[in-house]
Backbone as CSV, one residue per row, in Angstrom:
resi,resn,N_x,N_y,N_z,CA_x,CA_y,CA_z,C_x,C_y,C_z
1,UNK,27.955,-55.413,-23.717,26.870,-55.311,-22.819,26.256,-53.908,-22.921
2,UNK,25.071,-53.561,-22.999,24.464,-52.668,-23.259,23.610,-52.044,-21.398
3,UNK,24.057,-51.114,-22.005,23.929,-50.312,-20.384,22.295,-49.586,-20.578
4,UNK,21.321,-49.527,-19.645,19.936,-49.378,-19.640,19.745,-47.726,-18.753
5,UNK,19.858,-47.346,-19.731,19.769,-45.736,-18.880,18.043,-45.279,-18.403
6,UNK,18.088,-45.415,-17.235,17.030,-44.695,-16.847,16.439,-43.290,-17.532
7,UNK,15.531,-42.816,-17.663,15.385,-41.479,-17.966,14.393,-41.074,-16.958
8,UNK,14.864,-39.893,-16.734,14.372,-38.891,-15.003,12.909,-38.773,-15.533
9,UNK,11.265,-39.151,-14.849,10.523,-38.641,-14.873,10.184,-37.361,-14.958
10,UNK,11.213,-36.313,-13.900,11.020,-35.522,-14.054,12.155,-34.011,-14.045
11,UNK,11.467,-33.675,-15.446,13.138,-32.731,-15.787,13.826,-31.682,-15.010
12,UNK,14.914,-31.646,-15.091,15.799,-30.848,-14.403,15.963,-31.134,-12.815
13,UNK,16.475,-30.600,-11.762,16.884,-31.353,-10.445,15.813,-31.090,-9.740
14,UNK,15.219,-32.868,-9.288,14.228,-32.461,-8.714,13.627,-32.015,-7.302
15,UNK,15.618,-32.191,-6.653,15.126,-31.796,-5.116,15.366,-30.417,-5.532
16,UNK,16.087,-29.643,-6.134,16.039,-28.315,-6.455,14.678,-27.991,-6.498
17,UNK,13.823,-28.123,-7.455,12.614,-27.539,-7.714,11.551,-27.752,-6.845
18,UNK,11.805,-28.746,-6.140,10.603,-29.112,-4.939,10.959,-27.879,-3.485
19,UNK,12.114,-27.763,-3.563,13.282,-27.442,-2.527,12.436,-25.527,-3.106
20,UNK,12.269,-25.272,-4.117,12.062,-23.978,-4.825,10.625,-23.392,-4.441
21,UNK,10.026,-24.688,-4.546,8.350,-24.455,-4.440,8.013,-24.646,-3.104
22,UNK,8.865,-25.626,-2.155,8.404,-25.034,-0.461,8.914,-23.602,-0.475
23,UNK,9.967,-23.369,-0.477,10.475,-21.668,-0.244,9.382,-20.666,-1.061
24,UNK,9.242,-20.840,-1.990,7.944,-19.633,-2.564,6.936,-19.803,-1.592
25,UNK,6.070,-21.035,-1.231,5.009,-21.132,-0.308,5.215,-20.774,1.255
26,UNK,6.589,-21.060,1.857,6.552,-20.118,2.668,6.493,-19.163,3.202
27,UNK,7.455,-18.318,1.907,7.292,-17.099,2.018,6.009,-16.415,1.600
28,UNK,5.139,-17.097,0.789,3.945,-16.124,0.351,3.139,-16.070,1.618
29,UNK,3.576,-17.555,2.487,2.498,-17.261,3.566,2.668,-16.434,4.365
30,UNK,4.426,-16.995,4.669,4.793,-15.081,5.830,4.607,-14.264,5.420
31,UNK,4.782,-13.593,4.222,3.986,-12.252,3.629,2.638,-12.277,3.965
32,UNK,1.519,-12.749,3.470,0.426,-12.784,4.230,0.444,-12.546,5.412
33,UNK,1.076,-13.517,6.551,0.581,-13.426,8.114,1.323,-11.961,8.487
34,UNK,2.631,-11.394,7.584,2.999,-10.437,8.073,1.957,-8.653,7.713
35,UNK,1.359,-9.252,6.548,0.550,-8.018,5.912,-0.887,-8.010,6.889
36,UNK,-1.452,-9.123,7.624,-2.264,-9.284,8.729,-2.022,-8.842,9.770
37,UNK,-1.000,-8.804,10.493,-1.075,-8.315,11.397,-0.272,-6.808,11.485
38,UNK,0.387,-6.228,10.507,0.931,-5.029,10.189,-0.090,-3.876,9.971
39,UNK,-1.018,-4.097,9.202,-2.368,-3.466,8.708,-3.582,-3.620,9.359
40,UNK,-4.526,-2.688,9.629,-5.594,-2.369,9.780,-6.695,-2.139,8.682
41,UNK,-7.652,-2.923,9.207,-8.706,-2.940,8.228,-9.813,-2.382,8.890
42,UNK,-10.619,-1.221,8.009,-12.070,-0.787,8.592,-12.568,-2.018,8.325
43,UNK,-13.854,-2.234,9.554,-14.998,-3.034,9.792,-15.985,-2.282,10.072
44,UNK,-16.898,-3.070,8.585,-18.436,-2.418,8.697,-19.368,-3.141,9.302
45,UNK,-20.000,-2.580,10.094,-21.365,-3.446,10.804,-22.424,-2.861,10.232
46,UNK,-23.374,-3.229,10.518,-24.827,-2.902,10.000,-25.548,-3.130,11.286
47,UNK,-26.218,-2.588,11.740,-26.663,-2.477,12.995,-27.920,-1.531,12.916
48,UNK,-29.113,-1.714,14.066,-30.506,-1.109,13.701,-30.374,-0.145,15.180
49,UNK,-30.726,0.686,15.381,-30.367,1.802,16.877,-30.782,2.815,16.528
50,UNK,-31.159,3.525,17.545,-31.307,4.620,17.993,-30.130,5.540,18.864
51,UNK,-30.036,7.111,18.008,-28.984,7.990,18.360,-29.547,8.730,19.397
52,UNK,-29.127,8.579,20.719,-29.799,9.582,21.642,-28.665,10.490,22.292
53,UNK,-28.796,11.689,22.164,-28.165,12.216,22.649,-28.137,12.695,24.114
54,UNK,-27.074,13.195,24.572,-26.371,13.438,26.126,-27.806,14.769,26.636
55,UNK,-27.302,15.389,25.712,-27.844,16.551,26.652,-29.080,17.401,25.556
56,UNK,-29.159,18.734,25.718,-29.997,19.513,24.834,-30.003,19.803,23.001
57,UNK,-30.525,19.516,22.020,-30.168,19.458,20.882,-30.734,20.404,20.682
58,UNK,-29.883,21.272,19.768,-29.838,22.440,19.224,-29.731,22.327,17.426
59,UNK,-30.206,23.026,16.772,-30.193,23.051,15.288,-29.067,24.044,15.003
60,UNK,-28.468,23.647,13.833,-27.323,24.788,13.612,-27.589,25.324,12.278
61,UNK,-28.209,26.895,12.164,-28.738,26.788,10.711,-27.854,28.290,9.877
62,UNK,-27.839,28.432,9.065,-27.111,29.400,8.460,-28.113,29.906,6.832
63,UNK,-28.531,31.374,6.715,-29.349,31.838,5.865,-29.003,31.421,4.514
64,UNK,-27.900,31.863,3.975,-27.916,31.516,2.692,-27.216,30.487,2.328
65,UNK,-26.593,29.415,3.125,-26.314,28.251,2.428,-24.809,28.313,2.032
66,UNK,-24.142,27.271,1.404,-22.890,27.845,0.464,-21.971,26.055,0.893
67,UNK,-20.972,26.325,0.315,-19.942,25.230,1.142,-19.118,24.761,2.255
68,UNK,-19.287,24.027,3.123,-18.339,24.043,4.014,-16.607,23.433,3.479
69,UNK,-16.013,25.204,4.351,-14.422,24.735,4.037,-13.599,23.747,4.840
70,UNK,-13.767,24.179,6.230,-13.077,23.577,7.344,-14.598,23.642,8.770
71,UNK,-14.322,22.455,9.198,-15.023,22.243,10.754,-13.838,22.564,11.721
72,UNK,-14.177,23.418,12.577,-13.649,23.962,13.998,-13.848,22.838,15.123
73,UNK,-14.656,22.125,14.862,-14.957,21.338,16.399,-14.954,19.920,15.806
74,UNK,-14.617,19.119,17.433,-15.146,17.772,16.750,-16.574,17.334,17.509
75,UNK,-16.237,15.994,16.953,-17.589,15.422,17.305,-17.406,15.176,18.924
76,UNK,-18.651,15.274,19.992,-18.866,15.310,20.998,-17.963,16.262,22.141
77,UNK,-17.833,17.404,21.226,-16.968,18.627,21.457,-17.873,19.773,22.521
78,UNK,-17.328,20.158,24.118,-18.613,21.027,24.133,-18.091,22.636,23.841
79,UNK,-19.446,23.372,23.307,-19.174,24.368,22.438,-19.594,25.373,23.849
80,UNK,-19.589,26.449,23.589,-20.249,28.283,24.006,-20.774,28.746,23.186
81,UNK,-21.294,29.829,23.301,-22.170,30.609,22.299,-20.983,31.800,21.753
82,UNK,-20.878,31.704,20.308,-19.978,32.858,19.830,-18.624,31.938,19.634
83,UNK,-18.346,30.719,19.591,-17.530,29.999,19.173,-17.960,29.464,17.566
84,UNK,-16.912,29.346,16.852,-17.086,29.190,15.330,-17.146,27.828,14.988
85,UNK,-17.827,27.612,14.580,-17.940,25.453,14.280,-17.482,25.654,13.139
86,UNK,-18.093,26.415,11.917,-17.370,25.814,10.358,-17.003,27.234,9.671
87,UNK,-16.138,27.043,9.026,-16.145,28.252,8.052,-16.755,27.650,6.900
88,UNK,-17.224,28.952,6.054,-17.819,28.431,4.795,-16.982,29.330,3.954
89,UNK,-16.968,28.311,2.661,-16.031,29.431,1.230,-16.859,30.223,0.912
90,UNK,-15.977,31.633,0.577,-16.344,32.473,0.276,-16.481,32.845,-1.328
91,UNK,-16.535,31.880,-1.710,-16.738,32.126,-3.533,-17.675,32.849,-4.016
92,UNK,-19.246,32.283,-3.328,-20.139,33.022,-3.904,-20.519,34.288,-3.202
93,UNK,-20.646,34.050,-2.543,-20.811,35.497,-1.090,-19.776,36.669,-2.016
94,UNK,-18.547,36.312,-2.216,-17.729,36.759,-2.215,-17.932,37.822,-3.702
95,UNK,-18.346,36.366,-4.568,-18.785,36.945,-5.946,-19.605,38.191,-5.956
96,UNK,-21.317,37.837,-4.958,-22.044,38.925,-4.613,-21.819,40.069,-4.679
97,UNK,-20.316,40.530,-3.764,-20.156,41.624,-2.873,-18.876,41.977,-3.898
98,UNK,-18.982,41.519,-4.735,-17.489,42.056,-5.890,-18.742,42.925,-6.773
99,UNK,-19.947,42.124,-7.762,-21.313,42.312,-8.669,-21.786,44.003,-7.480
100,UNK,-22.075,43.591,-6.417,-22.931,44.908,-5.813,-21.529,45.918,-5.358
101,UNK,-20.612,45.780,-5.448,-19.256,46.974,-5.466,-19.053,47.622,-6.793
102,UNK,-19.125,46.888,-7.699,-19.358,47.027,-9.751,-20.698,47.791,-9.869
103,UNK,-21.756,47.555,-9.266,-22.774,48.757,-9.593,-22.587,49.956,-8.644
104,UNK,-21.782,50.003,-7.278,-21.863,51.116,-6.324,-21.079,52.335,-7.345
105,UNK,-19.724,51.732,-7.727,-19.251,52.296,-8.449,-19.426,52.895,-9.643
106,UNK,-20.870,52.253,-10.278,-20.809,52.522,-12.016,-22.160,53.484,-11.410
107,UNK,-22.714,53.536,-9.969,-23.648,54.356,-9.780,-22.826,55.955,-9.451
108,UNK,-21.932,55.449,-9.238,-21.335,56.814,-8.397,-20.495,57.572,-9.873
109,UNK,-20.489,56.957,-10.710,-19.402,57.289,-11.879,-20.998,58.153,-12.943
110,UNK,-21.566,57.394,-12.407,-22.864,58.457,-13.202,-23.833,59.694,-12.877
111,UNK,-23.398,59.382,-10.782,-23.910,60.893,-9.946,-22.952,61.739,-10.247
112,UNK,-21.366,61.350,-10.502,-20.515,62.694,-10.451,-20.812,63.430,-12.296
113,UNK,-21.561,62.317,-13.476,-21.135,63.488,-14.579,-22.317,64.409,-14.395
């Protein structure tokens, strides 16, 4: 008598692998819902308005320009007069006053011969 062997549609164990592929999908989703509510996301609006301010607006202007290093204040900060809002680098300023010290000197090295 000849025995009729089935052959498995599908290879290797198949509650294993079904059993494999719910567990990956769960977990990818708890990763997700956990990376949602763990994290913060900026939100951009686009919006049309007008900035009006509180009180008196003042211009803040400085002669020759240059980079800002650090801000002293924040925003909606109230200031006095003679309080420092920004420093600026001193690279070029700085350069200036090194160039006009190099001629004080090469002037004075030519009054003494």
């Amino acid at each position: 008598m000849k025995r009729i062997v089935k052959k498995n549609k599908f290879p290797g164990n198949f509650y294993f692998n079904t059993q494999l592929i719910f567990i990956t999908t769960v977990g990818f989703f708890a990763a997700v819902f956990f990376w949602a509510f763990t994290n913060e996301l900026d939100i951009v609006s686009m919006a049309s308005g007008k900035v009006v301010p509180t009180g008196k607006v003042r211009s803040v202007q400085h002669l020759e320009g240059g980079i800002i290093e650090k801000i002293n204040v924040e925003e909606g900060a109230m200031i006095t007069k003679g309080d420092e809002l920004i420093i600026l680098q001193a690279t070029s300023s700085q350069s200036d006053l090194d160039q006009i010290m190099a001629r004080i000197d090469l002037e004075l090295i030519k009054v003494s011969r």
